[in-house]
N, C-alpha and C positions, 0 to 999 in steps of 0.2 A: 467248140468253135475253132475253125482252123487260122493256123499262125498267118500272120500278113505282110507281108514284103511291105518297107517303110523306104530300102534306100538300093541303087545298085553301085556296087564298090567295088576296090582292087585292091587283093592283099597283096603286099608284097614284103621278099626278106630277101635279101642277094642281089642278085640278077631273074630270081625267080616272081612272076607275078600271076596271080590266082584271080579270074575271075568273081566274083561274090556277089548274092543278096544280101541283105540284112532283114531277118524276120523278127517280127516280136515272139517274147517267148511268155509271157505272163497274159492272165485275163486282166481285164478292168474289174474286180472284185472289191465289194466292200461290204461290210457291216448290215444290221437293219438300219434302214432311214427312215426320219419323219418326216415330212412336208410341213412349211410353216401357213398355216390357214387362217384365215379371216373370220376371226371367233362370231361374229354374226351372222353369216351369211354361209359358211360351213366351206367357200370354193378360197381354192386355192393360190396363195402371194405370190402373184412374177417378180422379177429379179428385174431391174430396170438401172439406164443409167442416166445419171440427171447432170448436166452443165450447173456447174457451182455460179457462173454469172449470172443467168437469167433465171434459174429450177426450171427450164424445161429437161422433158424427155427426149432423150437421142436415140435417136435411130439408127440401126448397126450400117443402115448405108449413110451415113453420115458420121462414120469415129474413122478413123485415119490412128497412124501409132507414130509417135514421138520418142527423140532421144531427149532426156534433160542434161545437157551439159554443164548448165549451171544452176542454182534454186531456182525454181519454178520460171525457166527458160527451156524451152523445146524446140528442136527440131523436128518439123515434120517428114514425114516417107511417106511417098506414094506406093502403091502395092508392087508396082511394076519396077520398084529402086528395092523393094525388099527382095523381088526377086530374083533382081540380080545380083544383090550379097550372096544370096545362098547359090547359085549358079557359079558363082567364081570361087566358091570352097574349093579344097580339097576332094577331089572323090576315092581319097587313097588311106588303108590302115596301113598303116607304116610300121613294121617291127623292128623295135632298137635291139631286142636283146631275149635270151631262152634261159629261164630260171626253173629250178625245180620246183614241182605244181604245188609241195606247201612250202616254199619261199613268202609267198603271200600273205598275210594274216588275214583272214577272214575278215575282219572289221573295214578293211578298207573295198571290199568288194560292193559294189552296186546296185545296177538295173541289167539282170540280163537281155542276151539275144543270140537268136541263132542265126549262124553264117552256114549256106547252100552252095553249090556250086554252079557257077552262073553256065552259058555256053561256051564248051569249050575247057573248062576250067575244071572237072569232074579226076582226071590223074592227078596234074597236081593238088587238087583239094587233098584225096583222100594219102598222097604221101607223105603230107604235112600230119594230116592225121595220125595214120599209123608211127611215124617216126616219132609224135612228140608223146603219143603211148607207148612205144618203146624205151623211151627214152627218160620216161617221169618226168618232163618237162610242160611247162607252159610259156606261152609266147607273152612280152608286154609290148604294148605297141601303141602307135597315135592315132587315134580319130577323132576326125573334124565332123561334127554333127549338129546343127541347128544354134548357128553361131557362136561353138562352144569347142575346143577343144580339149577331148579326155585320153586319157592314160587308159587304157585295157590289158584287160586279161583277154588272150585266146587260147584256150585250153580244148583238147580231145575229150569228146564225150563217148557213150556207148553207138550212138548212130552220127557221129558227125561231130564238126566243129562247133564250139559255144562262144562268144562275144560275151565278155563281162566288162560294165564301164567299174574306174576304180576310182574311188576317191582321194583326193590331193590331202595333204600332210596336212596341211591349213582346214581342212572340213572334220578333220576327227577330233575333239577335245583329248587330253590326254587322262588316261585312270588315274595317274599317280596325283594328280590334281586333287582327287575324290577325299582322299587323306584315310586310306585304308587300314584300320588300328596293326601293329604287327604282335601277334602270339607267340606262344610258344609250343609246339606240338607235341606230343610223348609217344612214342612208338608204338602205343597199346593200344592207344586212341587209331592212330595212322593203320594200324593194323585192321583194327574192326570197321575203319569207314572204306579199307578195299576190299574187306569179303563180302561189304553192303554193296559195293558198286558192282562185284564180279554176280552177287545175286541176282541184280534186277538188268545185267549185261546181257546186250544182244548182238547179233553178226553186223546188222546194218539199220537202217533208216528207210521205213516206206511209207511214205505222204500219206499215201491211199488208206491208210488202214487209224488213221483219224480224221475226227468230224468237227465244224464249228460248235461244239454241244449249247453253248451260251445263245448263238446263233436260231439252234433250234427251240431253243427254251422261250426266249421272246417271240419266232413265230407261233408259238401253240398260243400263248397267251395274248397274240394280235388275233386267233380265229377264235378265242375264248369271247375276244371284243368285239366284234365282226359279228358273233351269235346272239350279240343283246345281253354277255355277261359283264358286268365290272369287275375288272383287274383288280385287286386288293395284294399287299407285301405278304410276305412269306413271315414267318414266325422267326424270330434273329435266331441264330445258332451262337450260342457261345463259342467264341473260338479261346484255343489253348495259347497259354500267354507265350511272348517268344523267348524269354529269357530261360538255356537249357542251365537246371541246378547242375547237373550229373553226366558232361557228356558220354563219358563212359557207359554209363547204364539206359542212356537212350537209343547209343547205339547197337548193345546187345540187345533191346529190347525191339527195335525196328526188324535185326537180325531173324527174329523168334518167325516174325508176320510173315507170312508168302508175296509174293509180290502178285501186285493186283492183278486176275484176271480181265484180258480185253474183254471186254462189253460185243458183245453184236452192232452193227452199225445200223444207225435207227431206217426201216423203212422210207421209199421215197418218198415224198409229199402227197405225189398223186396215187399210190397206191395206198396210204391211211386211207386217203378221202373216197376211194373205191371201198375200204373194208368196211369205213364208217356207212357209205352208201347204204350195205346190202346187210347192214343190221337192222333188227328186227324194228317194226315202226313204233313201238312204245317207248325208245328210248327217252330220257331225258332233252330237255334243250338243253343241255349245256355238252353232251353228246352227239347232238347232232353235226351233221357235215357241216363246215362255213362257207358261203360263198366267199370266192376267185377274190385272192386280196389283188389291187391293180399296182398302183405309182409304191405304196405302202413299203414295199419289199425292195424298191430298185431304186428311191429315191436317196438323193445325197442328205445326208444328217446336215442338219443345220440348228445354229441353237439360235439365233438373234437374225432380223430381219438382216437382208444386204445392205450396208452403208452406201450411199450417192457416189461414185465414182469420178473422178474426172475422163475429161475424152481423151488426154493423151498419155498414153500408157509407158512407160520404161520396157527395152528391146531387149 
């Protein structure tokens, strides 16, 4: 699916100002979901929202959105007052300041996006670009976005600029909180666990060449259900306890083992369901093709019915 323009903005740093998009850079991706259903009747639970005064059902042309300024005191918005909040933002990323691209610690990084260059704006985009890859620099900068204002990362990518929002000093818990025991290391230990990392070390990092495996494991076993089979648990596997006696000797022993061959990445869905097709017709039912899972695969997991809502929501 192609990326989608959410905003048009202006970067600026000096006296220099850049045209921009803001595209999203992620899909809506989740998990398998289950639908919660009406054990009787087999169709499907809507989601509904009920006024706590009377239990009726409200109706989306009938919910309006509320500030609570004080316990259960609201301000009402009309849609055309929210509009105008957002119309009188900001339409500007504002860069304070160019830090070198791992000044950052990774932990406070966010929701990406990609920044375009609007009309007009395609020279300076791409000088911003190339100098702050020259440079191993990234930009931090302000953006106003959906009545919130964030801290960003804009860093050089391979094909263009990235927008990273960054999270505030107050969103991240700290580790040392955790109460991390402290060791003692030995040199011989230190030693064998970097010939274990330099083994199974590689040049870089490429998304593409892993799968949701866990992902595909429960769709085989929703077209197992889907076939007229019941789902039954797998047999437990003992697992090995975690206390190491010997770290020493488990790490010459890890040493010993090759590191694991990549797997082939499993066939698509729809080409199983073609190979299962054009197998020979005595197969087994629990071999045969399953019909077209529907909502099963794209629905949101939910564990418990939706709670009554009130009508006026926090902004």
């Amino acid at each position: 699916m192609a990326a989608r323009s959410i905003a048009s903005m202006t970067l600026s740093f000096g006296l220099v100002s850049v045209p921009v998009k803001v595209y999203t850079a992620t899909e809506s991706k989740s998990g398998v979901g289950f639908n919660l259903m009406h054990k009787e009747c087999g169709t499907r639970l809507k989601q509904q929202y009920v006024c706590p005064h009377d239990g009726k059902v409200v109706e989306r042309a009938d919910m309006v959105k509320g500030y609570e300024f004080e316990k259960e005191k609201y301000v009402i918005f009309e849609k055309s007052e929210l509009e105008a909040l957002e119309a009188s933002a900001s339409h500007t990323i504002d860069i304070v300041s160019f830090v070198p691209t791992e000044a950052i610690d990774p932990i406070f990084l966010d929701k990406p996006y990609y920044l375009a260059p609007d009309k007009r704006g395609g020279k300076p985009y791409r000088l911003l670009q190339e100098a702050m890859k020259d440079s191993g620099t990234c930009a931090v900068a302000r953006w106003t976005w959906k009545g919130k204002q964030h801290m960003v990362q804009v860093r050089a990518g391979n094909d263009g600029l990235i927008l990273q929002t960054l999270l505030y000093a107050d969103e991240v818990r700290s580790q040392a909180d955790i109460g991390i025991e402290e060791t003692d290391i030995q040199p011989t230990e230190l030693q064998l666990a970097e010939q274990l990392i330099e083994q199974y070390r590689v040049d870089s990092y490429d998304a593409a060449a892993y799968k949701d495996e866990e992902k595909e494991r429960i769709l085989a076993e929703i077209d197992k259900k889907i076939a007229g089979n019941k789902i039954t648990a797998a047999p437990a596997v003992e697992q090995p306890g975690a206390q190491v006696i010997d770290l020493v000797e488990a790490l010459r022993a890890s040493l010993k083992k090759k590191p694991p061959a990549e797997q082939p990445a499993p066939a698509p869905r729809a080409a199983r369901k073609t190979a299962r097709a054009s197998a020979p017709a005595e197969e087994s039912a629990e071999e045969a093709p399953a019909p077209k899972r529907r909502a099963v695969r794209r629905a949101a997991t939910e564990d418990q019915p939706a709670p009554a809502r009130k009508t006026g929501t926090k902004r």
